[in-house]
Each structure stands twice: as C-alpha cells, then as structure tokens.
TIZADO-104952 format. One record per residue (C-alpha): residue number from 1; residue in three letters; x, y negated, z negated. Coordinates in steps of 0.25 Angstrom, whole numbers. Layout:
N
<r num="NUM" residuo="ala" x="X" y="Y" z="Z"/>
...
// end
This chain:
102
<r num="1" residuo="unk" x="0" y="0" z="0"/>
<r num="2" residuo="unk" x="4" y="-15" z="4"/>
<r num="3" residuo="unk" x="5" y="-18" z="-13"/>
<r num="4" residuo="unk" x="14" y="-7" z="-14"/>
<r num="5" residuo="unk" x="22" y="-13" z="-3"/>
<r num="6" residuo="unk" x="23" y="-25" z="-11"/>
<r num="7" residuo="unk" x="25" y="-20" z="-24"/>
<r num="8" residuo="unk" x="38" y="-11" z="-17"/>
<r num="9" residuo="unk" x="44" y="-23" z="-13"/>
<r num="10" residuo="unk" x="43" y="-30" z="-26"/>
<r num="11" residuo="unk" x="49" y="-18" z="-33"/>
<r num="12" residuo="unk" x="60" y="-19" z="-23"/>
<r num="13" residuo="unk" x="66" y="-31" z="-32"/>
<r num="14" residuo="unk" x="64" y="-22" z="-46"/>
<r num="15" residuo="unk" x="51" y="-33" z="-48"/>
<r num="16" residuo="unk" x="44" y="-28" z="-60"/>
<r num="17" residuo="unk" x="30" y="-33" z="-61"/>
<r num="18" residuo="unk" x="23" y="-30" z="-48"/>
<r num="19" residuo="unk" x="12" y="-18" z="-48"/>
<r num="20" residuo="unk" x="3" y="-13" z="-38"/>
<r num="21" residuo="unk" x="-11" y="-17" z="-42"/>
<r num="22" residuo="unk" x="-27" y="-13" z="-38"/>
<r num="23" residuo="unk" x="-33" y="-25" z="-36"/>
<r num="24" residuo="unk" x="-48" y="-28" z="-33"/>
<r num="25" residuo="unk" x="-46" y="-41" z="-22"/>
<r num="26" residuo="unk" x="-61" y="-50" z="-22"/>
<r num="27" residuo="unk" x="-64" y="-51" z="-9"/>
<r num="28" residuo="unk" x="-69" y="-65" z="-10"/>
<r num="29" residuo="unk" x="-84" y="-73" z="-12"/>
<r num="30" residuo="unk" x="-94" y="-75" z="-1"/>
<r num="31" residuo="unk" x="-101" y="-62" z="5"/>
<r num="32" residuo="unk" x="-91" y="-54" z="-5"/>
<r num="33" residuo="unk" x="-91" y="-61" z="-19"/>
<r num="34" residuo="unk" x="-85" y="-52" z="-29"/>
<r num="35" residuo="unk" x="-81" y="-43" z="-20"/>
<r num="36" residuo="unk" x="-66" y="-35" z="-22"/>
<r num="37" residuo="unk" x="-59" y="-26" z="-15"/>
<r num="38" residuo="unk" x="-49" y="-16" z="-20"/>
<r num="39" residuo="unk" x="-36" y="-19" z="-18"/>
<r num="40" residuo="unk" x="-20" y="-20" z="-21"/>
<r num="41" residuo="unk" x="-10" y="-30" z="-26"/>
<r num="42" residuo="unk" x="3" y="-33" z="-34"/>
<r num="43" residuo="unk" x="1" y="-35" z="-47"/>
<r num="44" residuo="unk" x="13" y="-45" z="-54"/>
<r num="45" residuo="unk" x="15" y="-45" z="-69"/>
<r num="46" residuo="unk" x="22" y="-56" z="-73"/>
<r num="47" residuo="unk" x="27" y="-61" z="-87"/>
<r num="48" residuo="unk" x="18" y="-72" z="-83"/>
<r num="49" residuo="unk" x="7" y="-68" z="-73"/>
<r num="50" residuo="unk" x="2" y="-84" z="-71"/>
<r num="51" residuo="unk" x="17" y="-89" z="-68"/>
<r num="52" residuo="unk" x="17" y="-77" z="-56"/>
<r num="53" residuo="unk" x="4" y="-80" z="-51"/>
<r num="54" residuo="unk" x="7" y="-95" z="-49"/>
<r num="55" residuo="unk" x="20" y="-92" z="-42"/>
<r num="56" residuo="unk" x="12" y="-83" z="-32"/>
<r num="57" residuo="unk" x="4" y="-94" z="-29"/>
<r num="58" residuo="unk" x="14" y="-106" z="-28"/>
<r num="59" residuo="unk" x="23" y="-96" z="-19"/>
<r num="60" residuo="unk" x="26" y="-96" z="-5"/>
<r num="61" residuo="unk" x="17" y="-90" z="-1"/>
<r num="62" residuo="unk" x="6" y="-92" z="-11"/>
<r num="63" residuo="unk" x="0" y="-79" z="-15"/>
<r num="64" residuo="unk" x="-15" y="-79" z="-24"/>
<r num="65" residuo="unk" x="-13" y="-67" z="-34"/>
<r num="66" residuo="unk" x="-22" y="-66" z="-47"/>
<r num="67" residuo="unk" x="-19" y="-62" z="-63"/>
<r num="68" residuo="unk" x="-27" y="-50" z="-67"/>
<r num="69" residuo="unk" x="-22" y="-45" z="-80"/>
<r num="70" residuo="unk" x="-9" y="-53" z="-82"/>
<r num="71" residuo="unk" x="-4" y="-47" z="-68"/>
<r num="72" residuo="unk" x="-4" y="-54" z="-55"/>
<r num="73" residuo="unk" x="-11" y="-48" z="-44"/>
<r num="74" residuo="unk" x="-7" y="-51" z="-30"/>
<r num="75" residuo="unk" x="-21" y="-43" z="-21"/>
<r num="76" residuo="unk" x="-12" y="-38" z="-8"/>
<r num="77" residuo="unk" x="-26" y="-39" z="-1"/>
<r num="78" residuo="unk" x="-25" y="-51" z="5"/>
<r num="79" residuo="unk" x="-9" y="-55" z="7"/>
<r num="80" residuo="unk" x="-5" y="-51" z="20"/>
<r num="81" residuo="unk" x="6" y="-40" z="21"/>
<r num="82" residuo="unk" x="16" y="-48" z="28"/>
<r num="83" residuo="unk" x="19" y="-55" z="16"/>
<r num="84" residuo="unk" x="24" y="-46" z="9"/>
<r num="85" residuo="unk" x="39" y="-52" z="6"/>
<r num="86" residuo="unk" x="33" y="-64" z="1"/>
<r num="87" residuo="unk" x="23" y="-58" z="-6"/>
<r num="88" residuo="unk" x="35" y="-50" z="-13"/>
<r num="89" residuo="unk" x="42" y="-63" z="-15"/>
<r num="90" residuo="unk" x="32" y="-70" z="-21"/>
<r num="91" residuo="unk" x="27" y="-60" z="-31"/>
<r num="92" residuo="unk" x="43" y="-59" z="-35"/>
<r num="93" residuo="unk" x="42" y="-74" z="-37"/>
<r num="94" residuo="unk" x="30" y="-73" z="-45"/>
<r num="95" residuo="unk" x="34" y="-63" z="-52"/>
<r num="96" residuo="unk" x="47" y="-70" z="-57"/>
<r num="97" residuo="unk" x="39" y="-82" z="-59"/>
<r num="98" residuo="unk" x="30" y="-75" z="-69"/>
<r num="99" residuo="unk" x="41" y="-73" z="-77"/>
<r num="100" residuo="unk" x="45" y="-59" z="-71"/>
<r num="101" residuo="unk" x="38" y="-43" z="-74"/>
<r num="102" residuo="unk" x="28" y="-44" z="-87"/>
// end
C-alpha cells in the first residue's frame, strides 16, 4: 500500500514516530454530509503534536493533517503519489519541529 511506501522511506532515515494508521477520511458536505470512507495514513507522534501540525501547514508545500488522540494524522487519500519526496520531507521537518519521536 501507497502509506506503506511512505512509511518505508521515512524509516529509511531510522525516523522514530511514524505509524501506518486506518483512518476514516469524511467525504465532504453537500449531497454527502457525514459521510466517511475508509482509508490509510501516517500517523506522526511527536513530543508536541501541535508544534508538528503547524510545520505541515507552514511548509512547502503546505500539507492539511489532523490530531486525533495526540497523533498527527496525514489521510493518504487525497495527496497525490507523485509527491511522495516532499511528503517525506515535510513529515521529517515536522516531526523535528514537534520536538522529535513521543
């Protein structure tokens, strides 16, 4: 699976924190509100899990992720698997950012 992929590279490093996670990814509002579809992510736990989610979002490129439980959670569904190297790149950064592997 594409998270998998994901997670490998980040692992390639020895990064500590990253975890392949189920997910349910909502769908949206209008003809589908509260609608969710199963799927996959990457789930980063920091020391500080807000410090890692705001250095996804001011990164280049930006990337929306969500706290659930004190993990961040990075839903695979939507990004688009040629960005892959920055997508390992930012989660490294964020990670780092969030004070390194809780």
């Amino acid at each position: 699976a594409w998270s998998e992929s994901i997670v490998a590279l980040c692992r390639i490093g020895d990064i500590a924190g990253l975890s392949m996670e189920r997910l349910e990814s909502t769908v949206g509002g209008g003809s589908l509100p509260g609608q969710a579809l199963p799927s996959w992510g990457v789930g980063i736990r920091a020391r500080s899990p807000k410090r890692c989610l705001d250095a996804l979002r001011a990164g280049d490129p930006p990337i929306v992720a969500r706290i659930e439980d004190d993990v961040v959670l990075l839903d695979l569904r939507t990004i688009d698997r040629a960005h892959d190297n920055a997508i390992r790149r930012a989660m490294v950064a964020a990670l780092e950012a969030g004070g390194g592997a809780a």
